[in-house]
Phi, psi and omega in degrees: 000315196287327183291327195277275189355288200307332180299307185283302189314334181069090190196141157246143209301159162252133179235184210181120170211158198242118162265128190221137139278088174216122212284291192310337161115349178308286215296319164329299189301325192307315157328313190284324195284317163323285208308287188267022137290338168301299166324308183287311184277346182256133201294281158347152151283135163251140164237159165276147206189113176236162156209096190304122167288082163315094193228131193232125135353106222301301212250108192308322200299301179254073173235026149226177190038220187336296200303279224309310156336306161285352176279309167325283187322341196243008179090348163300156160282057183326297189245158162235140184213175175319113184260110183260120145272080262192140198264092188296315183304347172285000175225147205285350237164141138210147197248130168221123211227142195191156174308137158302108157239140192033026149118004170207184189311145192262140188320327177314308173296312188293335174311296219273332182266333173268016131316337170088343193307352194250014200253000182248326184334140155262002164196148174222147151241178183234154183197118174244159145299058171279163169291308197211345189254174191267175231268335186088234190259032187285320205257322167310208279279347178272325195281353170285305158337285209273007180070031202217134192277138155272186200243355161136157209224160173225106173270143201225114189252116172345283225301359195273291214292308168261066160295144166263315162346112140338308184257342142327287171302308191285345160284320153346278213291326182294310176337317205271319199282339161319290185295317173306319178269356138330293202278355189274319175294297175295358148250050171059039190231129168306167193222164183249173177323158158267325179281112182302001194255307181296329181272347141339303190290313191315294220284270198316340172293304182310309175292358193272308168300334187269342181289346188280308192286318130358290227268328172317309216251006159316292180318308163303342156279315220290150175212145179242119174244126166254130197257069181057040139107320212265166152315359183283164172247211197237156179299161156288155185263336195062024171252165194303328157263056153310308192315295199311346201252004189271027187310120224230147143266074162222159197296161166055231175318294236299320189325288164308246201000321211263291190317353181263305142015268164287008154312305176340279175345297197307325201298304188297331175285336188281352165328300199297328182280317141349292193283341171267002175281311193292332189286343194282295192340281202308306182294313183296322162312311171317272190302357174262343156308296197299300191306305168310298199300328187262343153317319174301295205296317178331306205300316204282340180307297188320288208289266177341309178316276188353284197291337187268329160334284178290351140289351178265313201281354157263347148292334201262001176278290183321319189328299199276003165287326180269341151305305178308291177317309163335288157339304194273338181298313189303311229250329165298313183321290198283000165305290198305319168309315201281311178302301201294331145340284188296355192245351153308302176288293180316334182302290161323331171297328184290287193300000000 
């Protein structure tokens, strides 16, 4: 579909590809989730092109956790895994995305990057995976691997990413959404706005050039035939504008007879495209309304979040300030005792 767009727009598709390493399947998802903010922000057709390095354990007795780790760690051949051999230079963009081990890229990507293939790339990024720490030395050691400098990188921290925390997970995903039109911009591909009201407008240019480019080539199929002189026309085509294409060429009345005809037609039809401009118009204010109002609500959620937070931590702030006091009334109390003890007992001693 997107390639058919791209095609009527007179654009030529944009391509993109993710080479990922992931033994577990976590990076994988990260992956699926980067395409499509890569897809939803580029303004261009694009297509995404992933290709996972498919790697199973040398030895089936140690092929998860610890065991598999320490093997890795030691320099064994732990995994084998899959060689895509692939022309990185046919895409305008490539992403090479893979898990953090022990503070840097898991050996499988880097393998896999020193190989050169990456040496034809015309923009390259990086994408690491941690659970909760940061990527170390993983983009220092892919770009010595693979001889190829990036073009900017992103880390995505698990314990962030599958957050239950709400706003968490939406800062992750704003992170991922960033980054995707970062490699979309440098990689010479339009983006569409972050402001719904400008990318609304983005969207309606567009379907506005492809309904022209339609209608362009409609027109260039339409065809006239003169047929001995007489009134026959060209077959119907059967599509709702068929009439245009029953256009008649003869000489004299019947020609005026037939051009008034079709004049009828056009008036009613650009009447009927008036009226569906004004009906595009309103749904798009509509929906740019709708849009505004859930910004609002959103903003005012946030802001309510907000305020109840900071009523709760000045309550557990007096709490524990009364608490404290409380500690020091108790702790003056067993002062005073402990004295008037001692000053009981010397009393006694005098008498």
């Amino acid at each position: 579909v997107l390639a058919f767009i791209g095609l009527v727009l007179g654009t030529k598709e944009k391509n993109v590809l993710i080479v990922y390493f992931s033994l577990t399947g976590t990076t994988e998802k990260v992956v699926y989730d980067l395409e499509k903010h890569i897809i939803a922000s580029s303004r261009d057709p694009i297509t995404v092109q992933k290709e996972n390095l498919n790697c199973i354990a040398v030895d089936e007795k140690r092929n998860q956790g610890l065991k598999l780790f320490i093997d890795i760690a030691r320099g064994k051949e732990a995994l084998k895994c899959d060689d895509i051999k692939i022309d990185v230079g046919k895409f305008d963009g490539v992403v090479v995305a893979g898990p953090v081990w022990d503070h840097t890229c898991a050996q499988p990507l880097a393998t896999w990057a020193e190989r050169g293939y990456l040496l034809k790339s015309k923009k390259t990024f990086f994408l690491s995976i941690s659970k909760s720490s940061e990527p170390g030395k993983f983009y220092q050691k892919l770009q010595k691997y693979s001889g190829v400098e990036e073009n900017g990188h992103l880390n995505v921290k698990i314990q962030n990413w599958n957050n239950k925390d709400a706003n968490k997970q939406e800062k992750s995903q704003e992170q991922i959404d960033n980054f995707a039109r970062d490699i979309l911009q440098k990689s010479e591909i339009r983006v569409y706005s972050k402001d719904p009201i400008i990318q609304q407008q983005e969207r309606e240019e567009d379907e506005k050039k492809k309904q022209e480019e339609l209608k362009k080539k409609k027109v260039t199929k339409q065809t006239s035939t003169i047929i001995n002189g007489t009134d026959e026309h060209t077959e119907n085509t059967g599509n709702k504008d068929s009439w245009k294409n029953k256009i008649i060429q003869v000489p004299g009345k019947a020609k005026e007879i037939t051009q008034g005809f079709l004049n009828i037609f056009t008036k009613k039809n650009k009447k009927d495209e008036k009226e569906q401009k004004i009906e595009k118009k309103k749904e798009i204010e509509d929906k740019i309304k709708k849009e505004k109002e859930k910004q609002e609500k959103k903003e005012k959620e946030k802001i309510e979040e907000e305020e109840r937070k900071r009523v709760e931590n000045l309550k557990k702030e007096e709490q524990n300030k009364l608490k404290e006091i409380e500690k020091k009334a108790k702790e003056e109390e067993k002062k005073l005792k402990e004295a008037g003890k001692k000053a009981k007992e010397a009393l006694n001693k005098k008498i």
